[in-house]
C-alpha positions in Angstrom: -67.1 -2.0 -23.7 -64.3 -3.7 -23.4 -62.6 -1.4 -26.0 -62.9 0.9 -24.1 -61.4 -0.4 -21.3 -58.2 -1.2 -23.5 -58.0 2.3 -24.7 -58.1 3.7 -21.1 -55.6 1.1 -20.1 -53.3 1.9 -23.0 -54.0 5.8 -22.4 -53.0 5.0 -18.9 -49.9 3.0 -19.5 -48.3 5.9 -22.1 -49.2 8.4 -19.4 -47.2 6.4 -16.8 -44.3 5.6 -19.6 -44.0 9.7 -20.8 -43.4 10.0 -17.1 -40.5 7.4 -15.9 -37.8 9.6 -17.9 -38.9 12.6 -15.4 -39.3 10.3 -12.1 -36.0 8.5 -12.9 -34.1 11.5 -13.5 -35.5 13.5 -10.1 -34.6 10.2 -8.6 -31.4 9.8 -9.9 -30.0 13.3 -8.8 -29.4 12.3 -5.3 -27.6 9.0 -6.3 -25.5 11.3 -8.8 -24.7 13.8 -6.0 -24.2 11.3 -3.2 -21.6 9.5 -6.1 -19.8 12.4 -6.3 -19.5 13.1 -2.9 -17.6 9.9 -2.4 -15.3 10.4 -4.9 -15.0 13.8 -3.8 -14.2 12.7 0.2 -11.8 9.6 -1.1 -10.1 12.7 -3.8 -9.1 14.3 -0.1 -8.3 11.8 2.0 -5.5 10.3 -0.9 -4.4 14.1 -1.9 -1.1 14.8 -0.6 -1.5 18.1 2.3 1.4 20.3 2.9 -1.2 22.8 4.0 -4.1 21.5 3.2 -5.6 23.6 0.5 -5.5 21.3 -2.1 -7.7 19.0 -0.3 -10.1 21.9 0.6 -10.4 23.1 -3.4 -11.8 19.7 -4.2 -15.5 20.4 -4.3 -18.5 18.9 -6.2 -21.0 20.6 -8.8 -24.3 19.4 -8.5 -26.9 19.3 -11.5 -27.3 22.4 -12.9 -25.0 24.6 -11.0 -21.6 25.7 -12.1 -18.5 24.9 -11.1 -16.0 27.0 -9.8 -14.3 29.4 -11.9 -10.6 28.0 -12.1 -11.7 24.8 -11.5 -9.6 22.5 -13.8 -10.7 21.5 -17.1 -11.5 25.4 -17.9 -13.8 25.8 -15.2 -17.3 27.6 -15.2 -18.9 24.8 -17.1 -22.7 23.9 -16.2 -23.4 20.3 -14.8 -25.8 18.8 -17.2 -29.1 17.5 -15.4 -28.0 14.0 -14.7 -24.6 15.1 -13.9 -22.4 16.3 -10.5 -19.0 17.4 -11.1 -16.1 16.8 -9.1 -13.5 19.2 -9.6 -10.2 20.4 -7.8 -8.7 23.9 -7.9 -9.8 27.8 -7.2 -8.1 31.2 -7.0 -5.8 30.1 -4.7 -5.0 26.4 -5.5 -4.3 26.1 -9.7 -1.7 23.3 -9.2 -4.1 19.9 -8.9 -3.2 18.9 -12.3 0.4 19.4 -11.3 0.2 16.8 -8.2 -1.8 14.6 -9.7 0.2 14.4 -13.4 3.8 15.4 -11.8 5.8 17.6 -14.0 9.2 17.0 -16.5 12.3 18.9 -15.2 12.8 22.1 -17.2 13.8 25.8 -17.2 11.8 27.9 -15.1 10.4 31.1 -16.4 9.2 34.6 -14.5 10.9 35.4 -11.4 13.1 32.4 -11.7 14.0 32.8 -15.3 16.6 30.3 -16.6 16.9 28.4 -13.7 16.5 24.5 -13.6 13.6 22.9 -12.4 14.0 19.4 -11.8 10.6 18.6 -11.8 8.0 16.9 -9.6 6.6 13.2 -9.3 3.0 12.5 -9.4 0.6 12.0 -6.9 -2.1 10.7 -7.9 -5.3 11.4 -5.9 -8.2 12.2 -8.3 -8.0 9.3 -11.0 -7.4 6.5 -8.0 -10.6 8.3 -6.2 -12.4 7.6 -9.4 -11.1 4.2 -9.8 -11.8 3.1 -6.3 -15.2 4.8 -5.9 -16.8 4.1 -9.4 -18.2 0.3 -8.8 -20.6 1.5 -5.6 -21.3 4.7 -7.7 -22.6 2.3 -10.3 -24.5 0.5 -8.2 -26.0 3.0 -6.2 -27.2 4.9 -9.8 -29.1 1.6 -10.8 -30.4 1.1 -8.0 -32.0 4.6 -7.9 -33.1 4.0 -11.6 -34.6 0.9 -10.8 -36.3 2.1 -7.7 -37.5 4.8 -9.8 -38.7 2.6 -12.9 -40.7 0.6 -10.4 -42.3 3.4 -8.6 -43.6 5.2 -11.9 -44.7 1.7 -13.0 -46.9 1.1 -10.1 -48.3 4.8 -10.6 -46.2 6.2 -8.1 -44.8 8.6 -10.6 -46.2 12.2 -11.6 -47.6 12.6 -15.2 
């Protein structure tokens, strides 16, 4: 008899272990999304606005969708499941690289052919969004995992 309760136990416990890596990723996708948000608002609030569409091309991807379609970094890429994608740039604004990076003076090409551009400095706004946002993105992600562990440990989790 009391084999039999070990083996229902054990059946029990692999049931509730095959299902933490579901629960903690459906609980995780929020954190993930909320993360990104952040980064995204603190992305606008440092990006320099002459008119203000730079700031407005800086959207997030959340998991599974795609991102915008000159979006830079190639664009059109799928967000994994566990992943939300910040990314700046559309139709209309292909330059975040350019403000963020700066540019080296040199000679212009199309409609201002052999001209002299002396080049732009860099403002950073994405990178120091990332730097300054990334500790309570960290935290908040654990602490969704762990909420998440601890729910599908105490059977809270679907099998």
């Amino acid at each position: 008899m009391a084999e039999l309760d070990l083996n229902a136990q054990a059946a029990r416990l692999a049931r509730r272990l095959e299902a933490i890596p579901a629960t903690v990723l459906e609980a995780l996708r929020p954190a993930v999304v909320q993360a990104a948000e952040d980064l995204a608002a603190t992305a606008r609030s440092l990006a320099p606005e002459a008119e203000g569409d730079l700031k407005a091309s800086i959207v997030v991807t959340p998991p599974g969708a795609e991102t915008p379609a000159y979006a830079e970094g190639g664009g059109r890429r799928i967000a994994g499941a566990n992943q939300a994608l910040v990314t700046v740039g559309n139709p209309e604004q292909r330059h975040g690289h350019l403000v963020e990076f700066g540019t080296k003076p040199h000679v212009n090409a199309g409609q201002f052919a052999g001209t002299q551009h002396p080049g732009t400095a860099a403002q950073p706004f994405l990178l120091p969004a990332a730097r300054l946002t990334e500790d309570r993105a960290r935290r908040r992600i654990a602490r969704a995992i762990g909420q998440a562990v601890r729910k599908a440990a105490q059977g809270g989790g679907h099998a």
